[in-house]
BALOBA-1460 file (C-alpha; in Angstrom, 3 decimals):
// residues 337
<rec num="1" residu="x" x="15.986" y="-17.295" z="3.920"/>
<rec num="2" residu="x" x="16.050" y="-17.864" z="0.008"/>
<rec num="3" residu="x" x="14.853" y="-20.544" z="-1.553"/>
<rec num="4" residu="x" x="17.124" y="-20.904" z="-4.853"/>
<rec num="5" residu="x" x="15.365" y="-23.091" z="-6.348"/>
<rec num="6" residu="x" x="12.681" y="-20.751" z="-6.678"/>
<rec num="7" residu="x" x="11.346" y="-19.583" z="-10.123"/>
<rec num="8" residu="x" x="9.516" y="-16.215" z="-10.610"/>
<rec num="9" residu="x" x="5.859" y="-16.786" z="-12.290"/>
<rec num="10" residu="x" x="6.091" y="-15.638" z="-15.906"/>
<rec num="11" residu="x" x="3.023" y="-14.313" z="-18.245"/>
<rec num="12" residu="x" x="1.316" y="-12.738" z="-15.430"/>
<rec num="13" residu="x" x="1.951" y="-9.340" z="-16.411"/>
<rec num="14" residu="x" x="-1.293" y="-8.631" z="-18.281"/>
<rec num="15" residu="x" x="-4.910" y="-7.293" z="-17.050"/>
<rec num="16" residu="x" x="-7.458" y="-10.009" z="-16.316"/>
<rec num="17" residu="x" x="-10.929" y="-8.538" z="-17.384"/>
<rec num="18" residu="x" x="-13.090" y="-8.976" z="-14.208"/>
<rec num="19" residu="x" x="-15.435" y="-11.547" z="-16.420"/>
<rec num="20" residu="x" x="-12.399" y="-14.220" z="-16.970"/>
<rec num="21" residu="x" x="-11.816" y="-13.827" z="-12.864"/>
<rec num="22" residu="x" x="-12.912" y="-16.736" z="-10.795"/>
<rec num="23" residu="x" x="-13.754" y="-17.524" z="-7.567"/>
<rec num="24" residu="x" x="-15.508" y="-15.923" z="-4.196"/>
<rec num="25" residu="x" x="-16.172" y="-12.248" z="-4.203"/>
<rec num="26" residu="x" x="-15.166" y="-9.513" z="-1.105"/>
<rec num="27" residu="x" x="-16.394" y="-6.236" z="-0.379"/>
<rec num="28" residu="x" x="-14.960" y="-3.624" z="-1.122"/>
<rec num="29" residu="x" x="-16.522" y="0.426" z="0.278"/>
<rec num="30" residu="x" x="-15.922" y="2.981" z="-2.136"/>
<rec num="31" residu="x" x="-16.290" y="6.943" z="-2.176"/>
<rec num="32" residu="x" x="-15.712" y="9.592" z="-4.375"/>
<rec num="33" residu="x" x="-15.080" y="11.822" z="-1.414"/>
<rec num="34" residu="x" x="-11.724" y="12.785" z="-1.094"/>
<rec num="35" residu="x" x="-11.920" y="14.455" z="2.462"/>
<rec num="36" residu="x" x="-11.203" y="14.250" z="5.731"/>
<rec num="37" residu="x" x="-14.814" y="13.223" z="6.348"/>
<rec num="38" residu="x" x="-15.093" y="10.945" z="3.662"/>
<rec num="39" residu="x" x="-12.076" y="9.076" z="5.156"/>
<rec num="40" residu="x" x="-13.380" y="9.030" z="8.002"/>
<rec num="41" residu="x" x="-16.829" y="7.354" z="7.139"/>
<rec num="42" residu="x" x="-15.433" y="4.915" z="4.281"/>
<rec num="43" residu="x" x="-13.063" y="3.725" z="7.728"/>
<rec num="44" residu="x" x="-16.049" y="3.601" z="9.875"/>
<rec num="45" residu="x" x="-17.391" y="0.721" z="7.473"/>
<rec num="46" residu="x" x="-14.133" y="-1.636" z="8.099"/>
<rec num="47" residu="x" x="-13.221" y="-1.184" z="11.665"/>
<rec num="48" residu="x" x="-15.073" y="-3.741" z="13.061"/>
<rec num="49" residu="x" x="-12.341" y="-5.887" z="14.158"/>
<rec num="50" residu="x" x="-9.953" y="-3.018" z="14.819"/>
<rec num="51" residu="x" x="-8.968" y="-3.114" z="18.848"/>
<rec num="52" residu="x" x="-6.573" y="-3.150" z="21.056"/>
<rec num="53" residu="x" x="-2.818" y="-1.161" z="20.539"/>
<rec num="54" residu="x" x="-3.397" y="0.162" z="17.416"/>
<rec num="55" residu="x" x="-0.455" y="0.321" z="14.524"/>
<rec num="56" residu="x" x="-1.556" y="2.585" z="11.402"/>
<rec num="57" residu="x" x="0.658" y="1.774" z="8.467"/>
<rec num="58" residu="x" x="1.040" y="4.700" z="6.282"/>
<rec num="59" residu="x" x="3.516" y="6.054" z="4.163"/>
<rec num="60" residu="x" x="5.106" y="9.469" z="6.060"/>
<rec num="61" residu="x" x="6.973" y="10.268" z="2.679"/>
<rec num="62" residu="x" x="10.290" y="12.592" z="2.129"/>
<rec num="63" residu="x" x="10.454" y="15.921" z="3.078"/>
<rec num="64" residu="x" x="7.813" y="18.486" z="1.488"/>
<rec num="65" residu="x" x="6.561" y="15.583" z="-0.931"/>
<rec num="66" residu="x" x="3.760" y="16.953" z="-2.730"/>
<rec num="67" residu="x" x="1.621" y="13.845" z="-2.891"/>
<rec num="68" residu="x" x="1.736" y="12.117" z="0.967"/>
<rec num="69" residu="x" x="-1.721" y="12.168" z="2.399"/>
<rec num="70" residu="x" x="-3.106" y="15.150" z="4.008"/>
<rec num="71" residu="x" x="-2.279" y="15.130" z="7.790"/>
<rec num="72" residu="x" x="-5.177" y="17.122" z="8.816"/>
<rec num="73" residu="x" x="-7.239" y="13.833" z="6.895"/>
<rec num="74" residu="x" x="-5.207" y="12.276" z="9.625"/>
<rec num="75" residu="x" x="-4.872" y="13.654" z="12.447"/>
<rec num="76" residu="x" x="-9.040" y="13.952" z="11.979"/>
<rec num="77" residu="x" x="-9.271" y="10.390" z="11.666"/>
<rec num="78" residu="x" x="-7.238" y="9.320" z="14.505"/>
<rec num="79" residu="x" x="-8.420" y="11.851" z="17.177"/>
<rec num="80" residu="x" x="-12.178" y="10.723" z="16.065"/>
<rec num="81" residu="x" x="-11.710" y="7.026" z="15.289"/>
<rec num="82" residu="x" x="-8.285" y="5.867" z="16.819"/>
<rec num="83" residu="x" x="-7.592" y="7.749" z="19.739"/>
<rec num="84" residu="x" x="-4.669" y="5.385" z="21.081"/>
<rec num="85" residu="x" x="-3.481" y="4.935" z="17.845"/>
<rec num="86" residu="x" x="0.423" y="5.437" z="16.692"/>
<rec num="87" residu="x" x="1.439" y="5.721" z="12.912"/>
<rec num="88" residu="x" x="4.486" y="2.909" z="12.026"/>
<rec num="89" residu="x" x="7.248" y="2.983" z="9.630"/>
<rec num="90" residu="x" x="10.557" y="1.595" z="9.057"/>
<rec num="91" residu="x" x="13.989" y="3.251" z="8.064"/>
<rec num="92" residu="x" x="14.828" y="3.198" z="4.604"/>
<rec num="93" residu="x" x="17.185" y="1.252" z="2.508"/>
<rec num="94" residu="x" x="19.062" y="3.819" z="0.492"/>
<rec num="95" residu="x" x="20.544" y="6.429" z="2.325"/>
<rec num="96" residu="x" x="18.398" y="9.694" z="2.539"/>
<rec num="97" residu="x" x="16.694" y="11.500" z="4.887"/>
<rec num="98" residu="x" x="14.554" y="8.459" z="6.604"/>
<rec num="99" residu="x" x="17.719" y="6.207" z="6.789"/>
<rec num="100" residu="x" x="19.081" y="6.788" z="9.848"/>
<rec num="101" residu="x" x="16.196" y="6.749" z="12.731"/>
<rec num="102" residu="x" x="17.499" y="10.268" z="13.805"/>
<rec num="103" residu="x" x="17.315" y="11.463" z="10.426"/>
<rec num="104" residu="x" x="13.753" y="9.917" z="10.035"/>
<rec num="105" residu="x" x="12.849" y="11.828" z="13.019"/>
<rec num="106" residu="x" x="13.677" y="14.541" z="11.459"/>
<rec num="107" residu="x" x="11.812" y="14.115" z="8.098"/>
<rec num="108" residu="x" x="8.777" y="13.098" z="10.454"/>
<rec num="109" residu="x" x="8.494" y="16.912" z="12.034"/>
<rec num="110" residu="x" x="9.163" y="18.418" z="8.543"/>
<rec num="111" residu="x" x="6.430" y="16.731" z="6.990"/>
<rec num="112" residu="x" x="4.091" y="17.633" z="9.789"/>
<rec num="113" residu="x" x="3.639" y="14.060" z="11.226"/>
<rec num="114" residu="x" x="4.050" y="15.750" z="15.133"/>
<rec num="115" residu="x" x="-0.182" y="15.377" z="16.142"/>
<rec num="116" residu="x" x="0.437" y="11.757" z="17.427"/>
<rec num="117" residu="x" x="3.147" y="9.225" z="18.424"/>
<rec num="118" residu="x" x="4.765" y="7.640" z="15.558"/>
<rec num="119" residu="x" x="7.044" y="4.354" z="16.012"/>
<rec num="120" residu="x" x="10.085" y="3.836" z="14.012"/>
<rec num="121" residu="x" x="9.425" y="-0.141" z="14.290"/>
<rec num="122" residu="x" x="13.087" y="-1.267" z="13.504"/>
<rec num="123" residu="x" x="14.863" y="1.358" z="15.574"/>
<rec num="124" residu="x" x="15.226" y="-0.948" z="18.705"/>
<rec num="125" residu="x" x="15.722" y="-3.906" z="16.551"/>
<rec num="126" residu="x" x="14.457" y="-6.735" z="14.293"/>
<rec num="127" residu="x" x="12.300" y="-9.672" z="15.021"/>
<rec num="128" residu="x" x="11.656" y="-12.534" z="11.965"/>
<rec num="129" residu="x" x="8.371" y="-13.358" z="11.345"/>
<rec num="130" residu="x" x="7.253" y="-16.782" z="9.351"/>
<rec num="131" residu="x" x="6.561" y="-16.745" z="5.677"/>
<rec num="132" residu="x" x="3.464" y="-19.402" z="5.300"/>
<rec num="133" residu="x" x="3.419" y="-21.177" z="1.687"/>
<rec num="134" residu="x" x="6.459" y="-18.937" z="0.301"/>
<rec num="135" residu="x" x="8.909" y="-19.782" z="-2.692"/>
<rec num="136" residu="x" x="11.484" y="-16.980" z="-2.178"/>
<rec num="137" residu="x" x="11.271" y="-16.569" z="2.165"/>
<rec num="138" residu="x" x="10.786" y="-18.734" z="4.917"/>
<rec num="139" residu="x" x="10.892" y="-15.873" z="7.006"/>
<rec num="140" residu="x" x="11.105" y="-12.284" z="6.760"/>
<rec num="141" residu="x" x="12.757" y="-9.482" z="8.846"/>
<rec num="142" residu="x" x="10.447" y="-6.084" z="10.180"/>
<rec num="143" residu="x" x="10.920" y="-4.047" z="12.733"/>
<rec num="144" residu="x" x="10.770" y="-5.942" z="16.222"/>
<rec num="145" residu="x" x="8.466" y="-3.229" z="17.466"/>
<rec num="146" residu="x" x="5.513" y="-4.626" z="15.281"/>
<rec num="147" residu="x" x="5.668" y="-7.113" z="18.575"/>
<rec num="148" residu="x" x="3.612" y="-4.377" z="20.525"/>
<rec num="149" residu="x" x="0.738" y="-3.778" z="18.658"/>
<rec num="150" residu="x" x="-2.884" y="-6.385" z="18.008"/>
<rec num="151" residu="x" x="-4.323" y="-4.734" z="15.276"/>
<rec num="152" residu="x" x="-3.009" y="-3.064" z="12.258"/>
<rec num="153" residu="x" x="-4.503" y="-0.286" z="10.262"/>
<rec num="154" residu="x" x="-3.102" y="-0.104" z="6.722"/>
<rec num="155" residu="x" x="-3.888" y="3.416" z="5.247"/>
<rec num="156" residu="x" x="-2.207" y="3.998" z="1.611"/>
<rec num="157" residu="x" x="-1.499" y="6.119" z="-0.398"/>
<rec num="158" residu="x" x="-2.721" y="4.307" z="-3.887"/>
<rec num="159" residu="x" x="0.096" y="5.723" z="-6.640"/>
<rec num="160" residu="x" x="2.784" y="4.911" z="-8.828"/>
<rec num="161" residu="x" x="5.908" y="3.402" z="-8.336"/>
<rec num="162" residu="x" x="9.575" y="3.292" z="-9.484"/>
<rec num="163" residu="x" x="10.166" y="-0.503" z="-9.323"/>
<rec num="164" residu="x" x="6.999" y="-2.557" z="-7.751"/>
<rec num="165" residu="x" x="5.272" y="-0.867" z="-11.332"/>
<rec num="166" residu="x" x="2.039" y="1.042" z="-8.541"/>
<rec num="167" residu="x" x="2.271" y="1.027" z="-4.620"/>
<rec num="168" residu="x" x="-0.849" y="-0.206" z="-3.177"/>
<rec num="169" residu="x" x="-1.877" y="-2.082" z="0.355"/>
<rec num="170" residu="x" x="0.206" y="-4.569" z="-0.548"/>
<rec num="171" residu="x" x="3.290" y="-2.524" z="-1.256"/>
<rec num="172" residu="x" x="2.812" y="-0.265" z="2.257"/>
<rec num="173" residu="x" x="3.110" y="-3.693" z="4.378"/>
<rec num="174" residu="x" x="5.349" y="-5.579" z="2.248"/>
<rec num="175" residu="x" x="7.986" y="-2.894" z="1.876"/>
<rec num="176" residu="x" x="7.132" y="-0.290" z="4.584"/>
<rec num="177" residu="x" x="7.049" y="-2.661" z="7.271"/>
<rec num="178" residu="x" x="10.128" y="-4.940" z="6.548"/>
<rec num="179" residu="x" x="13.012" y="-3.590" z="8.543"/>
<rec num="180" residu="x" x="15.564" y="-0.768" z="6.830"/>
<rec num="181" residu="x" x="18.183" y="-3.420" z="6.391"/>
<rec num="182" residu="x" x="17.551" y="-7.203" z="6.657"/>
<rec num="183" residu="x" x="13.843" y="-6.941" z="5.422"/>
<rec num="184" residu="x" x="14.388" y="-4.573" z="2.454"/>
<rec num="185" residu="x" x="17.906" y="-6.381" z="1.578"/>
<rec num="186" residu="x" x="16.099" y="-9.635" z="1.514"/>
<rec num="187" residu="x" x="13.273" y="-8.050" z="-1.104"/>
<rec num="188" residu="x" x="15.669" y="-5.928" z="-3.047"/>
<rec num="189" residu="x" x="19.220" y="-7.566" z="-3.498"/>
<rec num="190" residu="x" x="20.563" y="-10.928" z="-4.171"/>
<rec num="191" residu="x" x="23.048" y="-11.887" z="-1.969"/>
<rec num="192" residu="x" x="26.344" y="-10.718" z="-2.400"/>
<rec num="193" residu="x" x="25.099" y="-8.466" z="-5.310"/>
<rec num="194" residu="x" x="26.638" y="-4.783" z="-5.596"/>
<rec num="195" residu="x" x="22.810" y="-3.893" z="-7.087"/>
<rec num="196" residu="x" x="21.485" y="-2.716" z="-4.536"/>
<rec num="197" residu="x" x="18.092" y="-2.583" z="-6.599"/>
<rec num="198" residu="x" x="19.275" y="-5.959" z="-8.789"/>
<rec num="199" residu="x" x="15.590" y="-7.691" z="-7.969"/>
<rec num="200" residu="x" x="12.354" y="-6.829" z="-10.414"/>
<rec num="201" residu="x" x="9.987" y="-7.788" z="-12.341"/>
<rec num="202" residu="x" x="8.013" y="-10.643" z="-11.457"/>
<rec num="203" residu="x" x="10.333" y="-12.389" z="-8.676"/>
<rec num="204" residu="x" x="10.418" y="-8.364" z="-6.887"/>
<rec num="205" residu="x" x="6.204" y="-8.456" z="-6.459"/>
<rec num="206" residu="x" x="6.131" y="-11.585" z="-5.546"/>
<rec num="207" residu="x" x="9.117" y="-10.683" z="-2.407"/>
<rec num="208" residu="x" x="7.360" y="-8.219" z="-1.805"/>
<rec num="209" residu="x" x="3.950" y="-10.061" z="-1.697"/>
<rec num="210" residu="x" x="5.846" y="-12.630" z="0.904"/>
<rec num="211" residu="x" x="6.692" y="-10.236" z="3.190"/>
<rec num="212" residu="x" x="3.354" y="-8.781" z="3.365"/>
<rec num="213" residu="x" x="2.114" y="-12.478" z="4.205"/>
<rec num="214" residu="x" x="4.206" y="-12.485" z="7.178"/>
<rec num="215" residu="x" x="2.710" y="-9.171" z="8.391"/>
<rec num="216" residu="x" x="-0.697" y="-10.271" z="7.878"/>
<rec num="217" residu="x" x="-0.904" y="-13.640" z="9.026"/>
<rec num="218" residu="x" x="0.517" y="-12.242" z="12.187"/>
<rec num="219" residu="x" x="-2.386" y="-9.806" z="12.928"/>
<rec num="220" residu="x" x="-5.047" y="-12.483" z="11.313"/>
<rec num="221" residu="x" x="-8.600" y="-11.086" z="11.041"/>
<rec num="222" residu="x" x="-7.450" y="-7.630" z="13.189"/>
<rec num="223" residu="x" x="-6.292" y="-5.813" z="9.810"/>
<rec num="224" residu="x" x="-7.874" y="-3.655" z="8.067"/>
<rec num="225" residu="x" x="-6.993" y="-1.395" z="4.620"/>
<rec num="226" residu="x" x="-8.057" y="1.716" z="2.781"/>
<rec num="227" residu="x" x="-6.499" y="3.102" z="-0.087"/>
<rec num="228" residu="x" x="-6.876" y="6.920" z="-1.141"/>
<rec num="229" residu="x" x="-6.716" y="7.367" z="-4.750"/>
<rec num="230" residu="x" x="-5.479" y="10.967" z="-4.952"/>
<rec num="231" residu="x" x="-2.137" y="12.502" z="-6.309"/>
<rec num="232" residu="x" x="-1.675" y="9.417" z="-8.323"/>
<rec num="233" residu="x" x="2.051" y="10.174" z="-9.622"/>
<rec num="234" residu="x" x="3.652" y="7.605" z="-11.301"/>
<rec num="235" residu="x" x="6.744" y="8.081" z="-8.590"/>
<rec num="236" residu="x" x="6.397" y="6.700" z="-5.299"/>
<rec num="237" residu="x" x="6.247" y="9.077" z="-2.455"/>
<rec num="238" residu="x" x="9.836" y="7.649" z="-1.175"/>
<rec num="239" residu="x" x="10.754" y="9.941" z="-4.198"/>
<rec num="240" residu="x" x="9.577" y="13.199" z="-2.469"/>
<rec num="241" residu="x" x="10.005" y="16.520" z="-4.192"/>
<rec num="242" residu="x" x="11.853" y="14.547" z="-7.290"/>
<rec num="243" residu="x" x="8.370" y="12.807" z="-7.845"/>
<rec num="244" residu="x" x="7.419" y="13.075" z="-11.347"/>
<rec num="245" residu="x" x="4.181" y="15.617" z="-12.236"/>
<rec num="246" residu="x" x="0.372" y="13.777" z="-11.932"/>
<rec num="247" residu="x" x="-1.471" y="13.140" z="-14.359"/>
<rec num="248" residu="x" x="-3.870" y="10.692" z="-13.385"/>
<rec num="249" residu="x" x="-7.188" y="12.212" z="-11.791"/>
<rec num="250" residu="x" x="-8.095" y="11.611" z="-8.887"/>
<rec num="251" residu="x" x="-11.000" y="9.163" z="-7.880"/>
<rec num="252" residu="x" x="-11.829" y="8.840" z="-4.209"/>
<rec num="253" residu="x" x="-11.012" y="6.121" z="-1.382"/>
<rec num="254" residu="x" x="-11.080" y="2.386" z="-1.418"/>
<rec num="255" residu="x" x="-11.715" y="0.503" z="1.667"/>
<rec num="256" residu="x" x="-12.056" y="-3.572" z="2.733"/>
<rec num="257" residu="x" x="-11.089" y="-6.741" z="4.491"/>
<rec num="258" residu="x" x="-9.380" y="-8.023" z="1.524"/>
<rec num="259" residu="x" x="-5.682" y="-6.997" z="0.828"/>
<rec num="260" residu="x" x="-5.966" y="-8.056" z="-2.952"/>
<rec num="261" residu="x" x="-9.793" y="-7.311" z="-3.666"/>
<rec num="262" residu="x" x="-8.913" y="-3.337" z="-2.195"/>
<rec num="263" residu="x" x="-5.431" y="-2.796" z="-4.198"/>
<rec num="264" residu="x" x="-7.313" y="-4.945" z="-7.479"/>
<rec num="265" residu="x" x="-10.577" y="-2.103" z="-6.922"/>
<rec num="266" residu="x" x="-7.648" y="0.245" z="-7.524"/>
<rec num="267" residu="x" x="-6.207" y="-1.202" z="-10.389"/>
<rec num="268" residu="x" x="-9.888" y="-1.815" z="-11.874"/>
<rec num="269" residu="x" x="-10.430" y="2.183" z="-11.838"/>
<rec num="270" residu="x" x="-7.315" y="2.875" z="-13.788"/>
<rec num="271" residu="x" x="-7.723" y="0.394" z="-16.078"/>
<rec num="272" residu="x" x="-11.230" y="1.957" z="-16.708"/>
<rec num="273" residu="x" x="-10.291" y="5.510" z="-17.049"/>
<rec num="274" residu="x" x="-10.018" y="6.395" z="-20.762"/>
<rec num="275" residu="x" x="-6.689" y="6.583" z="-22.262"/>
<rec num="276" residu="x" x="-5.670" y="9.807" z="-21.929"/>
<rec num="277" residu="x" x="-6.254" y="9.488" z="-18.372"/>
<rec num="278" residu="x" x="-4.111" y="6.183" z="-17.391"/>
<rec num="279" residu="x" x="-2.311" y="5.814" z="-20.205"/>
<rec num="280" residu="x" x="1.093" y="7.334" z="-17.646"/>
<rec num="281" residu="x" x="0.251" y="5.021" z="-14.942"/>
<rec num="282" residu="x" x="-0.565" y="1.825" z="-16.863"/>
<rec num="283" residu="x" x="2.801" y="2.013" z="-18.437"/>
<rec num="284" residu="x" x="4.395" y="2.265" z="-14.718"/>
<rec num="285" residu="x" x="2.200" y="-0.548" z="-13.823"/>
<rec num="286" residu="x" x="2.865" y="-2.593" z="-16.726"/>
<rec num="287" residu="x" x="6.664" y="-1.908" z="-17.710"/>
<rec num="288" residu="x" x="7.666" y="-2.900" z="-13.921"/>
<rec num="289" residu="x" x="5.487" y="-6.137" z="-14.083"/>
<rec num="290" residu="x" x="3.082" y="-4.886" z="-11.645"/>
<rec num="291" residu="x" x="0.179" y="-6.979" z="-12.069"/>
<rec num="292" residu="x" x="2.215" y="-10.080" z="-10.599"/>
<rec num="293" residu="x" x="1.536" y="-8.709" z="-7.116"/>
<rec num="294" residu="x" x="-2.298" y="-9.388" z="-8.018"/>
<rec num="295" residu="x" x="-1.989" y="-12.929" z="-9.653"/>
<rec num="296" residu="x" x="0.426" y="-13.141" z="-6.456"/>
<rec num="297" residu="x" x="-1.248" y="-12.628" z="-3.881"/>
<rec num="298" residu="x" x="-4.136" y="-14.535" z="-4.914"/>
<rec num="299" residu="x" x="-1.583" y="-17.429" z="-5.583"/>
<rec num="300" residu="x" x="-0.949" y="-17.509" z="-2.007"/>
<rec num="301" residu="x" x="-4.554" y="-16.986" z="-0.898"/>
<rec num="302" residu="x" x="-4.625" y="-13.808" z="0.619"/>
<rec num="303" residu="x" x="-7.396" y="-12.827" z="-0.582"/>
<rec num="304" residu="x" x="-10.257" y="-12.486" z="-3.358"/>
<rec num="305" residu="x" x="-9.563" y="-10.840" z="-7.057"/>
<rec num="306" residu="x" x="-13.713" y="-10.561" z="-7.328"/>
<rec num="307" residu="x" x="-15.289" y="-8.007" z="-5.017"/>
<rec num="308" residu="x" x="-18.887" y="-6.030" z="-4.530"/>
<rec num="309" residu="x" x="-17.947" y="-2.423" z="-4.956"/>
<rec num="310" residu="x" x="-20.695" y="-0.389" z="-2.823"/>
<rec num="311" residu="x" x="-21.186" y="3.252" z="-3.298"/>
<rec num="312" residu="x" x="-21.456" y="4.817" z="0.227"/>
<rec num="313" residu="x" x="-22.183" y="8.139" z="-1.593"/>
<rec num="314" residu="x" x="-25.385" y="6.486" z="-2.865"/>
<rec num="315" residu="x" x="-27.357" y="4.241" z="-0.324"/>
<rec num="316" residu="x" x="-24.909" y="1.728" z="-0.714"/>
<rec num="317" residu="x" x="-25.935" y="0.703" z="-4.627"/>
<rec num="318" residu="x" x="-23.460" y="-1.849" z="-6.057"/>
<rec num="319" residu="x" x="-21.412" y="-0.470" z="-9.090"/>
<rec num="320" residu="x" x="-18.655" y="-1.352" z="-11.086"/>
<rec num="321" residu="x" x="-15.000" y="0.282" z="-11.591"/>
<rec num="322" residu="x" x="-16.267" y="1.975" z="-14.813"/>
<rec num="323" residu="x" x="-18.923" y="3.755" z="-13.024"/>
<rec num="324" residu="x" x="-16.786" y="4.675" z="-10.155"/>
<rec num="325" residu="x" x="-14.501" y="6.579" z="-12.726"/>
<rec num="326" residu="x" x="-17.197" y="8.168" z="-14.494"/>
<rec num="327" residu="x" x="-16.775" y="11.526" z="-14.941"/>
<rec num="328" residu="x" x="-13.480" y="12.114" z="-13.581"/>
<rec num="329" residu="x" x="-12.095" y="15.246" z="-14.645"/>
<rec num="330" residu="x" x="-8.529" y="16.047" z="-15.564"/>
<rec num="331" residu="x" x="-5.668" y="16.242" z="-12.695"/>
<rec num="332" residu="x" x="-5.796" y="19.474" z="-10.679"/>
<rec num="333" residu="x" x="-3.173" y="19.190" z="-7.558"/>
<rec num="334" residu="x" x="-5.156" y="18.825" z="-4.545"/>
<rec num="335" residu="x" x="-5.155" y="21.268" z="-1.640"/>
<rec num="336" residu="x" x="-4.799" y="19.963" z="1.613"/>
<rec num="337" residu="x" x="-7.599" y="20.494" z="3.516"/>
């Protein structure tokens, strides 16, 4: 499953300036409303290829964290766009309250995640999926239920994150989707290491990257991915109620075909905030070697770091991350709705 060989890239963690970026450019939707109707219309614009049994990826969080995405946002979004869809997770690797699958079911009714089915993909069992073009995996372990579904819907939560630097589309599959023990050992801990965590930096995002590679090659062109920019802690939401304070303001929700151009559209907004603003979450990003799961990712051709950002709250003009940020005001925690 390892290759040892294998040598994490170095130098990668540093911003590339969208000007020294080559290559073909994606689209990527953007609005600045943070609603349950403006997730539903910024989803409207990249469900084309969506059909079939439906899995939605999102992150169901600890119990009472602060900063998960709104279920009502949800529960509108699926009754009016995904009728037959179910939400998917995986167990944890540490041992809290989403570690055991009876324990997760538990979590899942505190945190209000009862309005639909949701699938606990590795509680019947594992299934390995190939690793295309990979230094560190061949393969790599999720939960076997990710068998029953044709296309995946990958709705994150766009944040912080203790060890991957932020969590982004990229982090939801990669992580979230490999099962609770293989997947997340494999990503996590060398071999025969009593680190549990022992894996970061550069060699961690690009695990992590691998294992998203597996998930998406295996749903090809039915995948689809929005990221809501909203309660932007530094702390993931695996971190619950012990998530540190936000800082960041919010912006609005990201939405395209392209794994990396959506999660780099993210990453372009922060880095165009003024200091004050990101200053909390570039150092997260930056101080964990975050930006390898970018230069990653591209690497491995999964997608485009160049993108068309369209305003759907304007007729659809094409702007750039400094003007989607423009104007943001200072962190206020969010209601939901």
């Amino acid at each position: 499953m390892k290759e040892t060989k294998a040598v994490a890239g170095k130098g990668d963690n540093v911003y590339i300036p969208y000007e020294k970026r080559t290559g073909n450019e994606s689209i990527v939707y953007f609005t600045r409303d943070l609603s349950a109707a403006g997730l539903k219309k910024i989803y409207e614009r990249v469900n084309g290829a969506i059909s079939g049994k439906i899995a939605i990826k999102l992150h169901t969080g600890e119990p009472h964290g602060p900063n998960i995405l709104p279920r009502s946002w949800i529960r509108n979004l699926i009754e009016k766009d995904i009728p037959t869809g179910t939400i998917v997770e995986t167990n944890t690797y540490y041992d809290g309250d989403r570690y055991t699958t009876e324990q997760h079911r538990k979590t899942l009714e505190i945190n209000g995640w009862t309005f639909c089915p949701v699938d606990i993909m590795d509680a019947n069992g594992t299934v390995m999926l190939p690793v295309k073009g990979g230094k560190w995996f061949t393969q790599m372990s999720v939960g076997k239920d990710m068998l029953n579904y044709d296309s995946l819907v990958v709705l994150t939560h766009f944040k912080g994150h203790v060890q991957g630097g932020f969590g982004g589309s990229n982090k939801n599959i990669g992580i979230g989707c490999a099962d609770g023990r293989i997947g997340k050992a494999m990503i996590h801990t060398y071999e025969g290491d009593k680190n549990q965590w022992g894996i970061a930096k550069e060699e961690f995002m690009e695990r992590i990257t691998e294992s998203t590679k597996a998930t998406i090659d295996h749903f090809g062109k039915k995948v689809t991915y929005v990221n809501v920019m909203r309660n932007m802690s530094v702390s993931c939401d695996c971190e619950g109620i012990n998530a540190q304070p936000v800082v960041t303001p919010n912006v609005g929700i990201c939405a395209s075909l392209d794994i990396l151009a959506v999660d780099q559209a993210c990453i372009d907004m922060v880095y165009a905030m003024k200091e004050k603003d990101h200053k909390d979450l570039v150092e997260r990003i930056e101080s964990r070697h975050g930006l390898r799961q970018l230069t990653y990712m591209k690497e491995l051709g999964m997608g485009n770091d160049r993108y068309v950002l369209i305003d759907i709250d304007h007729d659809d003009v094409r702007i750039d991350a400094h003007k989607a940020v423009e104007g943001v005001v200072p962190f206020k925690l969010a209601e939901e709705d």
